[in-house]
C-alpha positions in Angstrom: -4.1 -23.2 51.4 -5.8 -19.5 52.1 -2.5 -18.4 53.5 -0.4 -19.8 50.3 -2.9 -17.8 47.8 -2.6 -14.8 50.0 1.3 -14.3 49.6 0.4 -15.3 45.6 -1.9 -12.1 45.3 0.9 -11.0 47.8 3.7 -11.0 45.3 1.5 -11.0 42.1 0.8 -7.3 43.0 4.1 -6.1 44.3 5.2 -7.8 40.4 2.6 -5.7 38.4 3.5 -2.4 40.7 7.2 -2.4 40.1 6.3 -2.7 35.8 5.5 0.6 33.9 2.7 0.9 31.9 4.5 -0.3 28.3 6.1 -3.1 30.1 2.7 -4.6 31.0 1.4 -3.5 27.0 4.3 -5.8 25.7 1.9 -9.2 26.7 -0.7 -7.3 24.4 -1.6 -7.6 20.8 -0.4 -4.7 19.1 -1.8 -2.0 17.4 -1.2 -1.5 13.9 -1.6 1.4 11.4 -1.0 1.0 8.0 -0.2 4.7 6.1 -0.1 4.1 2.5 0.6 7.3 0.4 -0.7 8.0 -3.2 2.2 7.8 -6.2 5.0 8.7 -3.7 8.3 8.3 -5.8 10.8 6.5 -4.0 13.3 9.1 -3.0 10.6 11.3 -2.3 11.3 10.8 1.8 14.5 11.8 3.6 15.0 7.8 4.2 15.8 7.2 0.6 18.3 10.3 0.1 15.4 13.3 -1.0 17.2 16.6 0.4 14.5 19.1 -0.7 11.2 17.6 0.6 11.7 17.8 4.3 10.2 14.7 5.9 11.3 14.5 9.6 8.7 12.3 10.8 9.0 9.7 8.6 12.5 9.6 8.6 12.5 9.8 12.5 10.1 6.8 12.3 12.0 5.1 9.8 14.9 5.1 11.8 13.3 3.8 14.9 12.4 0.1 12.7 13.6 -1.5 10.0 13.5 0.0 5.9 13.0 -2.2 3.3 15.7 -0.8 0.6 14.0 -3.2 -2.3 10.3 -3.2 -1.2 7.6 -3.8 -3.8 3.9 -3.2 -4.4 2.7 -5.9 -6.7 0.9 -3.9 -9.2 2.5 -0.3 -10.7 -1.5 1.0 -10.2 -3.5 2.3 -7.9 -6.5 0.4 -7.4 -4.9 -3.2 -8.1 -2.1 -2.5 -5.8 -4.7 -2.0 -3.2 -6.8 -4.6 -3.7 -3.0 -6.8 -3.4 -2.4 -4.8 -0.1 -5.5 -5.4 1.5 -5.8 -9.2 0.5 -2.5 -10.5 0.4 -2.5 -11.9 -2.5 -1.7 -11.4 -6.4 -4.7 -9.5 -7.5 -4.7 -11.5 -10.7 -6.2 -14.2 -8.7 -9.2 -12.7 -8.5 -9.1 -10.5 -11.6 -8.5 -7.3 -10.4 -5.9 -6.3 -12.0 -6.5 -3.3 -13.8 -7.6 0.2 -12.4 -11.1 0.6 -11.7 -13.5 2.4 -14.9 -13.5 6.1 -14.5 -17.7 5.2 -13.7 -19.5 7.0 -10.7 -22.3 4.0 -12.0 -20.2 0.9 -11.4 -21.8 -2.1 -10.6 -20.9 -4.5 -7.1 -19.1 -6.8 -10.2 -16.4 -3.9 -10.7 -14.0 -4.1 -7.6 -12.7 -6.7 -4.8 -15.2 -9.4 -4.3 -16.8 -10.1 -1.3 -15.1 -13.5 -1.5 -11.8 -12.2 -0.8 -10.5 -12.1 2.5 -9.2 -8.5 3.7 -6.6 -7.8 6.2 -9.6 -6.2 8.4 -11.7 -9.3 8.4 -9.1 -11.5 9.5 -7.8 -8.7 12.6 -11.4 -8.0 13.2 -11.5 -12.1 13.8 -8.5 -11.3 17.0 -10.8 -8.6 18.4 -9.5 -5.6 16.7 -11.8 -2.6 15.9 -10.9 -2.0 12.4 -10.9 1.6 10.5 -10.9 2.6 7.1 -9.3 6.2 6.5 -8.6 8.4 3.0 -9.1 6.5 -0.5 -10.8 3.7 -1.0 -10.6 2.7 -4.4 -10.9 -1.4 -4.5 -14.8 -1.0 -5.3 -16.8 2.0 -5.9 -20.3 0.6 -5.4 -22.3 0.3 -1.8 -21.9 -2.7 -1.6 -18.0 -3.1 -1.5 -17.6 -0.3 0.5 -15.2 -0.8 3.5 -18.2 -1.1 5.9 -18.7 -4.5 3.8 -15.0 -5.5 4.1 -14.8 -5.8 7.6 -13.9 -2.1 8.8 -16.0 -0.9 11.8 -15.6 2.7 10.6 -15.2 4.2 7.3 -14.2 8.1 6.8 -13.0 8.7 2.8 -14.2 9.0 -0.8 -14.3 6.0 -2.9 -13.1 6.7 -6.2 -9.9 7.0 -7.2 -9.0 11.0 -6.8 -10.6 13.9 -5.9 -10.3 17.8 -4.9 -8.3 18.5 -1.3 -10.9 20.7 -0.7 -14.0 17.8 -0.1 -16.3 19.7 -2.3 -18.8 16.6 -3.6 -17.7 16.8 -7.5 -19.6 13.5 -7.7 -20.4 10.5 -5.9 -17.0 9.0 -6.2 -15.3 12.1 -5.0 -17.5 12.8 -2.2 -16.4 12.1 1.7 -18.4 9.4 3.6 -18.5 9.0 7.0 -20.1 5.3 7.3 -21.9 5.3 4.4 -23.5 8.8 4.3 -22.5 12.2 3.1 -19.9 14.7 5.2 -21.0 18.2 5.1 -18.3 20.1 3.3 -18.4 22.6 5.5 -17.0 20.0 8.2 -13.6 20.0 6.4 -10.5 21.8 5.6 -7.8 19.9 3.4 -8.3 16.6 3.1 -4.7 15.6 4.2 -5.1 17.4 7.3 -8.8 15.9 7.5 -7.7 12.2 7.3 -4.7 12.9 10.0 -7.5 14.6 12.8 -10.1 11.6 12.0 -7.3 8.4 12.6 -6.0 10.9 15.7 -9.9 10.8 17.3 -10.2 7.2 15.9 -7.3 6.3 18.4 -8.5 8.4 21.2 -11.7 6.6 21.2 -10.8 3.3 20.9 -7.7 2.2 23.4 -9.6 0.2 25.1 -8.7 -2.8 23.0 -6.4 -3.2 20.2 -6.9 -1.1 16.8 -6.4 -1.4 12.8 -6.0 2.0 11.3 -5.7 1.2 7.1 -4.8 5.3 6.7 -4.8 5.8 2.7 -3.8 9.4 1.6 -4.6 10.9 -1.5 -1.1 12.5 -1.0 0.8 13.4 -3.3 -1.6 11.9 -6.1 -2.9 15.0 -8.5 -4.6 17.3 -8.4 -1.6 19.3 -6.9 -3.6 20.9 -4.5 -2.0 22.4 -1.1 -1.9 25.0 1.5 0.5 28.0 2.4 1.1 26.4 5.9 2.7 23.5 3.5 4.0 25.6 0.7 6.1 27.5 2.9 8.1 24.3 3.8 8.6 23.8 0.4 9.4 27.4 -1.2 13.2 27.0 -1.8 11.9 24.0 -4.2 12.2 26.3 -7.1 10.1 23.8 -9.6 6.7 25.5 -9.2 5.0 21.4 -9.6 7.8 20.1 -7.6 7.3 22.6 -5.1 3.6 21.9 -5.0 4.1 18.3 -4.7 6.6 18.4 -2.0 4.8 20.1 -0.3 1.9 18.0 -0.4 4.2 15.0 0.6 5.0 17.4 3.8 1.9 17.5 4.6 1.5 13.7 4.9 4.7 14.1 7.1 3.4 16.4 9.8 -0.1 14.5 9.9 1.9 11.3 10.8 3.8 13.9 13.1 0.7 14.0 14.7 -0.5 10.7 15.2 2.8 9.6 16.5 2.4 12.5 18.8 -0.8 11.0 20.0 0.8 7.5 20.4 3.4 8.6 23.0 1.1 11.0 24.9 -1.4 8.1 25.0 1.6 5.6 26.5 0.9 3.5 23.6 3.2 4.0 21.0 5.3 0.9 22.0 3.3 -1.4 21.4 1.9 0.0 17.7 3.3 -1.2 14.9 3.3 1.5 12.2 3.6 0.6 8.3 4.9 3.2 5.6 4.8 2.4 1.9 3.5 4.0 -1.1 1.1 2.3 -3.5 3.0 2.2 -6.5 5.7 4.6 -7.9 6.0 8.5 -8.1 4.0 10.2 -11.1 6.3 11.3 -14.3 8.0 14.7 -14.4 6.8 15.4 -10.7 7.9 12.7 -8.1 11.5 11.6 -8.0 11.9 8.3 -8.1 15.9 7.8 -8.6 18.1 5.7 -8.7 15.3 3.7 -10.5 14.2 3.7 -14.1 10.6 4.9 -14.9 7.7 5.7 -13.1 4.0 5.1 -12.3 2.5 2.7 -14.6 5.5 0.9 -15.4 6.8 -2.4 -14.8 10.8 -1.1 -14.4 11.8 -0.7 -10.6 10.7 3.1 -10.9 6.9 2.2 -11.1 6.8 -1.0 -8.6 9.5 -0.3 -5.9 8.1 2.1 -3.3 9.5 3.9 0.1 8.9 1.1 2.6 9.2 1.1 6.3 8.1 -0.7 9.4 8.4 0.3 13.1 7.3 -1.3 16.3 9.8 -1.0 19.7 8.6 -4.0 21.0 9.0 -6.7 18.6 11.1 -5.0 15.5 15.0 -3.9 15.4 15.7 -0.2 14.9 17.8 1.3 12.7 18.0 -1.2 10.2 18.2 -1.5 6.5 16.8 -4.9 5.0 18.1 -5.6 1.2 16.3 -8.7 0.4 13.1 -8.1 -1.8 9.9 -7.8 0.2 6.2 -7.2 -1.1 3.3 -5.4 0.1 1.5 -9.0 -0.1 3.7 -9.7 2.8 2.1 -6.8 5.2 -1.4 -9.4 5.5 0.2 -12.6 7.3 2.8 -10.7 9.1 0.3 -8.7 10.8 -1.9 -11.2 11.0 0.9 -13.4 13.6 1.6 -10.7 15.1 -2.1 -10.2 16.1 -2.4 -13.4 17.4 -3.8 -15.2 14.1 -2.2 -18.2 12.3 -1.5 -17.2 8.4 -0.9 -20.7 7.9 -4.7 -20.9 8.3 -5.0 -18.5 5.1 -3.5 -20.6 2.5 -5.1 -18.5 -0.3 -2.1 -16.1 0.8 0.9 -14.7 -1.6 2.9 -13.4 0.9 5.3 -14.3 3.1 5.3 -13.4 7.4 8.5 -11.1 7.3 9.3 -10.8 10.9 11.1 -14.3 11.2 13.5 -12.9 8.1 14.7 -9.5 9.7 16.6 -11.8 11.7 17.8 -14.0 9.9 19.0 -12.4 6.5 20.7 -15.6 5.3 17.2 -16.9 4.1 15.0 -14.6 1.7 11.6 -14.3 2.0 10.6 -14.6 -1.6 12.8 -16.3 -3.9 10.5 -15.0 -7.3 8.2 -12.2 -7.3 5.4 -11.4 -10.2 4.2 -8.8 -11.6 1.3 -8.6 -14.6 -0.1 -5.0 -16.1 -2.9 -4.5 -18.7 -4.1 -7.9 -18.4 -1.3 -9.3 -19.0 0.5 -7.3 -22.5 3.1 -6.5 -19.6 4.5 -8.6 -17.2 7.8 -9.2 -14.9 9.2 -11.7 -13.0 12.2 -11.4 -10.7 14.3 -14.2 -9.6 17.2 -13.7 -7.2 18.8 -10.7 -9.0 17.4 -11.1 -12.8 14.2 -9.6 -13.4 12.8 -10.1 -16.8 10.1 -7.6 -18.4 7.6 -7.8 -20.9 7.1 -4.4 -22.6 4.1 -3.7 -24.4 4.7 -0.5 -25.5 8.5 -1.1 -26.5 7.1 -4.6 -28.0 9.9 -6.5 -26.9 11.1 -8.8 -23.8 13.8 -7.3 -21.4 16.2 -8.5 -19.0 18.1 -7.1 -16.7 20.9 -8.4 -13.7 19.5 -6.4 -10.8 22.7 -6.7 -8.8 24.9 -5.2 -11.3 22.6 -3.0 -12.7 20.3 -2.0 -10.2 19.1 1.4 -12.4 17.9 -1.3 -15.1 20.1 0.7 -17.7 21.4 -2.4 -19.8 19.5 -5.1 -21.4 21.4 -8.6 -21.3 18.6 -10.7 -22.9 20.3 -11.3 -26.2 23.4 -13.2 -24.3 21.1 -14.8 -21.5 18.1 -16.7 -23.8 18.0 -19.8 -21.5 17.3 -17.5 -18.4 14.3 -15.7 -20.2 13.0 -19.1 -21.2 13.7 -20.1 -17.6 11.4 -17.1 -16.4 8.6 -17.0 -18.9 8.5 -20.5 -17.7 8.2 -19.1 -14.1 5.7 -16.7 -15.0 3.0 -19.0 -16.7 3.1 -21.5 -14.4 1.7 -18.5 -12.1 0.1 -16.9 -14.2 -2.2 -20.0 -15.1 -3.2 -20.2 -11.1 -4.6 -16.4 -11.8 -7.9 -15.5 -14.2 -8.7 -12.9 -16.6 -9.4 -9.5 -15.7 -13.1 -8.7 -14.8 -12.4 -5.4 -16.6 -10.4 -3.6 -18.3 -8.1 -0.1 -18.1 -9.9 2.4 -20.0 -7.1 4.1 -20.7 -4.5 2.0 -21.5 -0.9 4.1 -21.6 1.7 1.8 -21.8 -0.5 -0.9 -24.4 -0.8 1.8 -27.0 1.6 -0.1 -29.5 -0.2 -2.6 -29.3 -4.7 -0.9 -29.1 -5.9 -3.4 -31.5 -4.6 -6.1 -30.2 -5.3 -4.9 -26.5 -9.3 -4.2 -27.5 -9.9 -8.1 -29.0 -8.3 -9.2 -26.1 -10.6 -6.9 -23.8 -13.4 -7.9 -25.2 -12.9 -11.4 -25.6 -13.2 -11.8 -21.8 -14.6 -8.3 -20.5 -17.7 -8.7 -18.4 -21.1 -7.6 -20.7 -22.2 -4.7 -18.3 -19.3 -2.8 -19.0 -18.3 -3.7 -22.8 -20.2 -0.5 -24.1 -19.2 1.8 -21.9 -15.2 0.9 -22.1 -15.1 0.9 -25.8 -16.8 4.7 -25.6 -13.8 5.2 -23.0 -10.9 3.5 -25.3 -12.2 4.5 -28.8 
């Protein structure tokens, strides 16, 4: 019996010292990054066609995994597209669905509850350490911080913009490390600042797998950038556009330099890297073509974002996938892939993708919802029709995706049965969801319709806050 268990260790040696070092990582939970930019427009990356913001990373990136050529966020808004993100879930469920009050006072009601079950609690739950990088924005107070949420480390502001430069204009524009203040004179330009703290994050922490949730402020205003970046962007000859693009560049090399850090490291086969942005490109700025509108808006321009995904050991390169996909679907595919059961997460919205790049005979979601400004706006799509609900042009739209992909012409006067076949569809979802807990304060895209908008506000807005969002609206 000795003998037999020596020429096991024997061979069980000779095995492991003929594999390299990423062939031994493959039996290994991955580790996973998810960059999310700041109202990136869609062709506003190399991937999707832009020719004058040079992107090389991403596009390199991109091209080593699969893009998602119709992948949606579920909210055309910052905060409530995070909040979607990080749970997995419709917002509405939990009634965020509406940006955050402009409020450096905001109670620990205003924001993602505690209830809610974020991407970092579960991964945390398969022994991952968990970090929090860039803008926060799901819950300004203390007490929702990402140190609550189930992030081991926490390096960002939490409000909803701020200066590139880290001066502290106020507590939600100030930069936290763990809960207290970063001296200013520690950073440079915040871009560059986020991309050095997930590169010593990953340094430190290879022992055992790692979350990074990396959340640039990129490209998001104030157009603030740096000559290293301008210069890469000079020949844009748009002075704003220019700016921007530059700012997008930025964002580019910084995940340069991560990737970098991966291969030198020996680990960057086994990470799985996510790209998206949270919600369209910003009006007159960004570039969000083919698609109609922009941030804010419920038509393709404001809710379909640049989308990739990249891992060499469990995902295809070089592939285009055409079916819709959501940013609610980012939470139980990573989750499986960490080892974790989504099934076991039933309060989920979205769908494990990986067993669809496959197989694209069967989509992953069959309807998809969207609902704005507590619900004045709201879309639905279904196969390739996507009805919307426009506040501010007061009326109903729809629109045959697959024929008219640019949303140009509105068909809902010759297709009445499919509208009420989708406003059917959308309030039996929307009665699983609850009002918002707030409100926007400044309501663009409701302005037809203020009075209307304010009752409604009111009728169900939490008592804290009526005062100080009617000073806002009014």
């Amino acid at each position: 019996m000795v003998l037999k268990n020596y020429f096991f260790l024997i061979l069980v040696l000779f095995f492991l010292g003929c594999k390299n070092t990423s062939e031994i990582q493959v039996s290994k939970p991955p580790n996973i990054i998810v960059i999310l930019t700041d109202d990136q427009g869609w062709r506003d990356v190399g991937f999707n066609g832009a020719t004058d913001i040079p992107t090389k990373n991403l596009d390199r990136l991109a091209k080593e995994g699969t893009i998602f050529s119709n992948g949606y966020v579920s909210h055309p808004y910052c905060s409530p597209s995070r909040a979607g993100l990080l749970t997995g879930r419709y917002q509405a469920r939990f009634g965020h669905d509406c940006n955050l009050p402009y409020k450096d006072d905001n109670d620990a009601s205003i924001g993602t509850p505690l209830s809610e079950i974020m991407i970092s609690e579960a991964l945390k739950k398969q022994g991952y350490t968990t970090s929090a990088i860039g803008k926060w924005h799901v819950g300004d107070h203390p007490d929702l911080h990402p140190n609550k949420q189930g992030f081991d480390h926490w390096f960002g502001f939490p409000g909803g913009n701020t200066n590139y430069w880290g001066f502290p204009e106020n507590y939600l524009k100030t930069i936290y490390r763990n809960g207290k203040p970063v001296d200013r004179k520690n950073l440079s330009y915040l871009t560059d600042d986020f991309t050095n703290e997930a590169v010593n994050f990953i340094d430190k922490n290879d022992d055992k797998p790692f979350f990074i949730y990396l959340a640039y402020n990129a490209p998001h205003a104030p157009d603030q950038t740096t000559k290293k970046y301008l210069e890469n962007t000079k020949h844009i000859e748009n002075a704003e556009r220019s700016i921007y693009g530059a700012m997008v560049n930025g964002v580019d090399i910084g995940v340069g330099k991560i990737d970098s850090t991966l291969v030198a490291k020996g680990i960057k086969d086994n990470t799985l890297i996510v790209f998206l942005s949270d919600n369209g490109g910003r009006k007159k700025v960004a570039d969000n073509q083919p698609n109609r509108g922009y941030k804010g808006m419920l038509f393709e321009g404001g809710i379909k974002v640049p989308f990739f995904m990249t891992w060499k050991n469990g995902i295809k390169n070089d592939k285009i996938y055409k079916n819709p996909v959501s940013a609610l679907d980012i939470f139980p595919t990573l989750l499986n892939i960490a080892g974790g059961n989504a099934k076991d997460e039933p309060q989920l919205d979205g769908k494990d993708l990986l067993p669809y790049l496959n197989n694209e005979t069967e989509k992953p979601h069959n309807l998809l919802f969207w609902r704005s400004s507590g619900g004045f706006e709201y879309a639905v799509r279904k196969d390739n029709f996507k009805l919307y609900k426009s506040a501010f042009k007061g009326k109903t739209l729809l629109f045959d995706l697959e024929k008219d992909p640019n949303e140009n012409f509105d068909i809902s006067d010759e297709n009445v049965t499919k509208i009420k076949e989708l406003n059917k569809a959308y309030a039996n979802w929307d009665s699983k969801n609850i009002n918002p807990n707030w409100y926007d304060p400044h309501p663009e895209n409701v302005l037809k319709d203020k009075e209307n908008y304010i009752k409604k506000r009111n009728n169900s807005l939490h008592p804290k806050i009526k005062k100080k969002l009617n000073k806002n609206l009014n």
